[in-house]
C-alpha positions in Angstrom: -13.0 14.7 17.2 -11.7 12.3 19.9 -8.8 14.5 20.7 -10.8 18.1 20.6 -13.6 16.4 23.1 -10.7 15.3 25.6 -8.4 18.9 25.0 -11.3 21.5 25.4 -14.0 21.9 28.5 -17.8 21.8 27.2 -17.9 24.9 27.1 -15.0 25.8 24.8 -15.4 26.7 21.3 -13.2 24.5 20.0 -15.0 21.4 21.9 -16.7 20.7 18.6 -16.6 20.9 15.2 -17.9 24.1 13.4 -20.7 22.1 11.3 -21.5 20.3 14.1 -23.0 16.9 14.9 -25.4 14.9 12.5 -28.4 15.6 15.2 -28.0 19.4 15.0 -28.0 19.1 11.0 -30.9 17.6 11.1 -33.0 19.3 12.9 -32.0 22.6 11.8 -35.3 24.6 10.1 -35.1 26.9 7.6 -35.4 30.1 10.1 -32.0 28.4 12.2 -30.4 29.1 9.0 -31.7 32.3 8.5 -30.9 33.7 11.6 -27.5 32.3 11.8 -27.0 34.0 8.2 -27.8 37.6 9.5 -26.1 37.0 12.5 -22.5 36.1 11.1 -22.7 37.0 7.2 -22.9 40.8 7.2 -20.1 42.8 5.3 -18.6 44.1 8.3 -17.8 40.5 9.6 -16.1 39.5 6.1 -12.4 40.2 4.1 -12.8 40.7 0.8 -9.6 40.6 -1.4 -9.5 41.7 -5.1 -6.1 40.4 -6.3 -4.4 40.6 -9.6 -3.9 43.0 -12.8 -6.7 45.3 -12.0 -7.3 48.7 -12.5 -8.1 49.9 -8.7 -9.9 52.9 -9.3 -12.8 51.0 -11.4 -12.3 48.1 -9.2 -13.0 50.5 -5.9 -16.3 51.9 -8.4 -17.6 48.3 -8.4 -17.2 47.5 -4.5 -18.5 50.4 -3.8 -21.5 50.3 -5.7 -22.5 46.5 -5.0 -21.5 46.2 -1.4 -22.0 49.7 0.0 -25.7 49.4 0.5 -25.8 46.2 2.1 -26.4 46.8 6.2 -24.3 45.4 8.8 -25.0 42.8 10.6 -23.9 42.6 14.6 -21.0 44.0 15.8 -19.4 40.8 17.6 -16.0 42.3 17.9 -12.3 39.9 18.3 -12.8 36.6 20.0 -10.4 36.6 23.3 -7.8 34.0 23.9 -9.0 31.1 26.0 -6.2 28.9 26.6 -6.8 25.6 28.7 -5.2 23.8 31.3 -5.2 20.6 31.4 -5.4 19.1 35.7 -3.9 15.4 34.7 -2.6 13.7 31.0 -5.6 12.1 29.5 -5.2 8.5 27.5 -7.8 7.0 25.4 -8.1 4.9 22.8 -10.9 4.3 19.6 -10.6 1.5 17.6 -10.8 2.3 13.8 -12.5 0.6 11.1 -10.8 1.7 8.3 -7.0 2.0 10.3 -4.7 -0.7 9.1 -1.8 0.7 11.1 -1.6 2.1 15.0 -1.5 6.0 15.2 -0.2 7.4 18.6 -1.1 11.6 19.3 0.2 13.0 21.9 -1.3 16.6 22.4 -0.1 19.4 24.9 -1.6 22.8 25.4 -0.4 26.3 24.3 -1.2 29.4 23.2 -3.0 31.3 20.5 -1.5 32.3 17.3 -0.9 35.9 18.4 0.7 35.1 21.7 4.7 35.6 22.0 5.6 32.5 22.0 3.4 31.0 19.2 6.9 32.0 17.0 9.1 30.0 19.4 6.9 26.7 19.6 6.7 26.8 15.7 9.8 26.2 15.5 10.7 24.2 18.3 7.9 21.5 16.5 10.5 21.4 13.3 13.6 21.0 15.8 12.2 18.2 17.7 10.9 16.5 14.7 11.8 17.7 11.3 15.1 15.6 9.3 16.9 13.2 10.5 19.0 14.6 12.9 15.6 15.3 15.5 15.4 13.7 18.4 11.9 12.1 17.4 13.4 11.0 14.1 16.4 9.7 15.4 14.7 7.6 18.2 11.4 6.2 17.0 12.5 5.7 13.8 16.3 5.0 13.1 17.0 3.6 16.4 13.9 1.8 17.5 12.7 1.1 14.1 8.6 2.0 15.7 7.3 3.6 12.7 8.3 4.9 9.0 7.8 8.7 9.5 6.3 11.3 12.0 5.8 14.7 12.5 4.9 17.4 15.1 3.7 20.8 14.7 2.6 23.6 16.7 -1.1 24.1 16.1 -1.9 27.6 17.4 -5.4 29.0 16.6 -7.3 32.3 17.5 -8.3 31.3 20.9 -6.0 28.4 21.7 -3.4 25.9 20.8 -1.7 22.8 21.2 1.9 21.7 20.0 1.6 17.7 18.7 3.6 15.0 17.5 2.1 12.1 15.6 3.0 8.8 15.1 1.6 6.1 12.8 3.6 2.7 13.6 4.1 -0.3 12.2 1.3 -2.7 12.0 2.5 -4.5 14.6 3.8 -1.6 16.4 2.4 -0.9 20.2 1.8 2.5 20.9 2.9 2.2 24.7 6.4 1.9 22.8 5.8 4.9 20.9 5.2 7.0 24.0 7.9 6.4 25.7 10.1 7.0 22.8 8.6 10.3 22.5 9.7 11.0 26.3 13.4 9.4 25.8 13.7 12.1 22.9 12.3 15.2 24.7 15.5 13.8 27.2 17.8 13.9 24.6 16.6 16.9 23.4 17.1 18.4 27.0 20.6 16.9 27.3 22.1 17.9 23.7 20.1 20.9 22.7 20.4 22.4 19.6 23.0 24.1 17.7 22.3 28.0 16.3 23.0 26.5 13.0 20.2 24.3 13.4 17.6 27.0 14.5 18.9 28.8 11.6 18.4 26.1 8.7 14.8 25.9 10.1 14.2 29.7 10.0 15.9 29.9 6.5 13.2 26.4 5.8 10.3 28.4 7.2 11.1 32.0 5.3 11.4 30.2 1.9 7.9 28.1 2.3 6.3 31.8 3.4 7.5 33.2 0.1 6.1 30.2 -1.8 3.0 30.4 -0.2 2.4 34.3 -1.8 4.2 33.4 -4.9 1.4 33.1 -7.0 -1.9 35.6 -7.1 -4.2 33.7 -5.5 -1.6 32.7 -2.5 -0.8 36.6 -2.0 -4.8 37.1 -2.1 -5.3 33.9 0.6 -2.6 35.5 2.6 -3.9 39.2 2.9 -7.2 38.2 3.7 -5.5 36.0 6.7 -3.9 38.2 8.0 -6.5 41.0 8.0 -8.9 38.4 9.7 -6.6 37.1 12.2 -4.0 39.7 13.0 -5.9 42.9 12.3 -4.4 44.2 9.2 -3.1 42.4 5.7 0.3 44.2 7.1 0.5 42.0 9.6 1.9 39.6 7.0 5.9 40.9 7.4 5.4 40.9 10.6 4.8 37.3 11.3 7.4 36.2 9.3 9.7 39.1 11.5 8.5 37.0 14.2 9.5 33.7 13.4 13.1 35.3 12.1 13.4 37.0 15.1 13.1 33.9 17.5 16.3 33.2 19.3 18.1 29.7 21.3 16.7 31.2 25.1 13.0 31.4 23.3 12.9 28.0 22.1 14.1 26.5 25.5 11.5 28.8 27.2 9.1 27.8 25.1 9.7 23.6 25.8 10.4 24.5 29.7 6.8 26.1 30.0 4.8 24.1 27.4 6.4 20.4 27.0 8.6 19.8 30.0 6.7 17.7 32.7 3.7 18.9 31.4 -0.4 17.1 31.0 -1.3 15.9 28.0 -3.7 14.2 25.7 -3.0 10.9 24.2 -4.7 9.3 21.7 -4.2 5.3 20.5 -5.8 4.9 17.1 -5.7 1.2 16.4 -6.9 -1.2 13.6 -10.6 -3.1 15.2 -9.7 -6.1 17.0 -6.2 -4.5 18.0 -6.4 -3.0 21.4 -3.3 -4.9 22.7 -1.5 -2.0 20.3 -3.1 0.9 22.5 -0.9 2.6 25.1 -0.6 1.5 28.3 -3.2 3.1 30.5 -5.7 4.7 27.7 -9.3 3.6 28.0 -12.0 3.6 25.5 -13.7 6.9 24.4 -17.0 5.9 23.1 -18.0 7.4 19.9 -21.9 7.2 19.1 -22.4 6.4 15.7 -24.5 9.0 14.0 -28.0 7.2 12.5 -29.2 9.4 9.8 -33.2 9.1 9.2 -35.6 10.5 6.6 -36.7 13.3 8.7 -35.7 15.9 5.9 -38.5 17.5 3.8 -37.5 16.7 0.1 -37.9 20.6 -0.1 -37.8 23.6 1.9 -40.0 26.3 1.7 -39.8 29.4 2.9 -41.5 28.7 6.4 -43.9 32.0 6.8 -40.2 34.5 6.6 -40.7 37.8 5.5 -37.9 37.9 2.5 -37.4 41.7 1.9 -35.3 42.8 -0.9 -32.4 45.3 -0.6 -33.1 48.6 -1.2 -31.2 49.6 -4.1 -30.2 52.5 -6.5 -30.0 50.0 -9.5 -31.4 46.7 -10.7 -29.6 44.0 -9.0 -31.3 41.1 -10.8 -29.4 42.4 -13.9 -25.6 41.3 -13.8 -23.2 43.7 -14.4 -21.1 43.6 -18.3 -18.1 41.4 -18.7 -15.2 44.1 -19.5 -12.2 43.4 -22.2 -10.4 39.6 -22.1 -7.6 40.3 -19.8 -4.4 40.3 -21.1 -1.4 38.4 -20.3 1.8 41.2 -20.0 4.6 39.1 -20.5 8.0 41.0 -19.8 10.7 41.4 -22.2 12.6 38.6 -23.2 16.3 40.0 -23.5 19.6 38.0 -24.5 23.2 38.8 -23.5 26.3 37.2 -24.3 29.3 36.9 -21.5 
């Protein structure tokens, strides 16, 4: 929340959270629903994916006959890109009251997850801070001792991104520390660079968790739809992962040069209430209203004077359809040889 606020104009999409705030919630009536519900959940804004041992023909029978005579609802097309730029490096701080150690985020703007270099700045997250040969491992936690662990990642989305590194210190740790580590290994990782071996045990890392991730029905079912939302076609799967294999040394020092390098940022200090000596040096407080929740909720909804029209249909929907034959587990043949 605190960093989205900070990273994204008021006018972004991504400047708040998709259920929104409390307030909104709460005074939502029964026709805000509504309308949202016929404005976003028609079958033509929606991936349906129908994985496993199924006979298609019978399966296509069943969509067809269920789905087919639903209408559309709006056409609202592909969202465009809207990257952000951020004019200076923003540092604040929110004291937690649950956090029992400091957590530094540093935050710097990108691209979305279809732009060319979304590939390059995946995997320039892993080099920079994946084992214990990164420059962020090495540094804040071998050498200085700062924190147990970290981790960055490039966070690309459909309309934006950001690349971010994450560190939760010490209890004692003081995040001004922490961010200047971070900048002494973005030197050392301009100074020693990386070796082709290196950018090839993270591809061969990154091409083994993508087969993972489909190795079972329901990943291979996630997947598809994904990638027909996102990318435009369930396809679009070998192609990402082309993508990533595809990246070479230049891209990845491109992709620092133009994104990391010298660039804004947003900073967040989460620290443990009553510790705002841990905060980094020069953050200031973002104030965070907390949310009152008050009976103003009917115990139950009616239907508020909405016309509620059924679908016109060419059989009784109120009747649900057979259960066909137990599926059946197919287990191959189990086969013995002797060398």
């Amino acid at each position: 929340y605190v960093m989205i606020k900070n990273m994204y104009p008021k006018d972004h999409p991504y400047n708040w959270t998709t259920i929104g705030e409390l307030e909104d919630l709460q005074n939502a009536t029964l026709k805000d629903v509504r309308d949202f519900y016929e404005n976003w959940y028609g079958p033509n804004n929606a991936t349906m994916v129908i994985a496993g041992d199924i006979n298609k023909k019978e399966v296509k029978k069943l969509v067809e006959k269920y789905f087919s005579e639903i209408k559309p609802g709006p056409d609202h097309g592909n969202p465009e890109p809207q990257p952000v730029k951020l004019s200076e490096t923003k540092k604040v701080f929110h004291e937690d009251n649950f956090a029992r150690s400091p957590r530094l985020t540093m935050a710097f703007p990108t691209v979305d997850q279809l732009h060319f270099d979304a590939p390059a700045l995946e995997l320039l997250a892993q080099l920079l801070g994946d084992g214990k040969k990164a420059p962020l491992y090495k540094v804040i936690v071998e050498e200085k001792k700062l924190a147990p662990s970290l981790f960055s990642y490039s966070g690309t989305q459909e309309m934006a991104g950001t690349f971010n590194v994450v560190v939760t210190g010490f209890p004692t740790t003081n995040l001004t520390d922490v961010e200047n580590a971070v900048h002494e290994a973005f030197q050392r990782f301009e100074s020693n660079g990386f070796s082709a071996e290196d950018l090839d045990r993270l591809k061969a890392k990154y091409e083994t968790g993508f087969y993972q991730s489909i190795s079972s029905v329901l990943g291979k079912g996630f997947q598809l739809a994904r990638y027909n939302e996102y990318y435009g076609s369930p396809d679009a799967i070998a192609e990402d992962l082309q993508s990533v294999l595809d990246v070479n040394m230049s891209d990845v020092k491109r992709a620092y040069e133009k994104y990391i390098k010298d660039q804004n940022y947003v900073l967040t200090s989460f620290v443990p209430k009553g510790k705002v000596n841990l905060v980094s040096e020069g953050s200031v407080l973002f104030p965070i209203q907390e949310e009152m929740i008050v009976e103003n909720v009917e115990k139950e909804a009616g239907v508020g004077g909405i016309d509620i029209s059924q679908i016109p249909s060419t059989f009784d929907r109120s009747v649900e359809p057979a259960e066909g034959p137990q599926p059946r587990l197919n287990i191959p043949k189990i086969w013995q040889h002797d060398y």
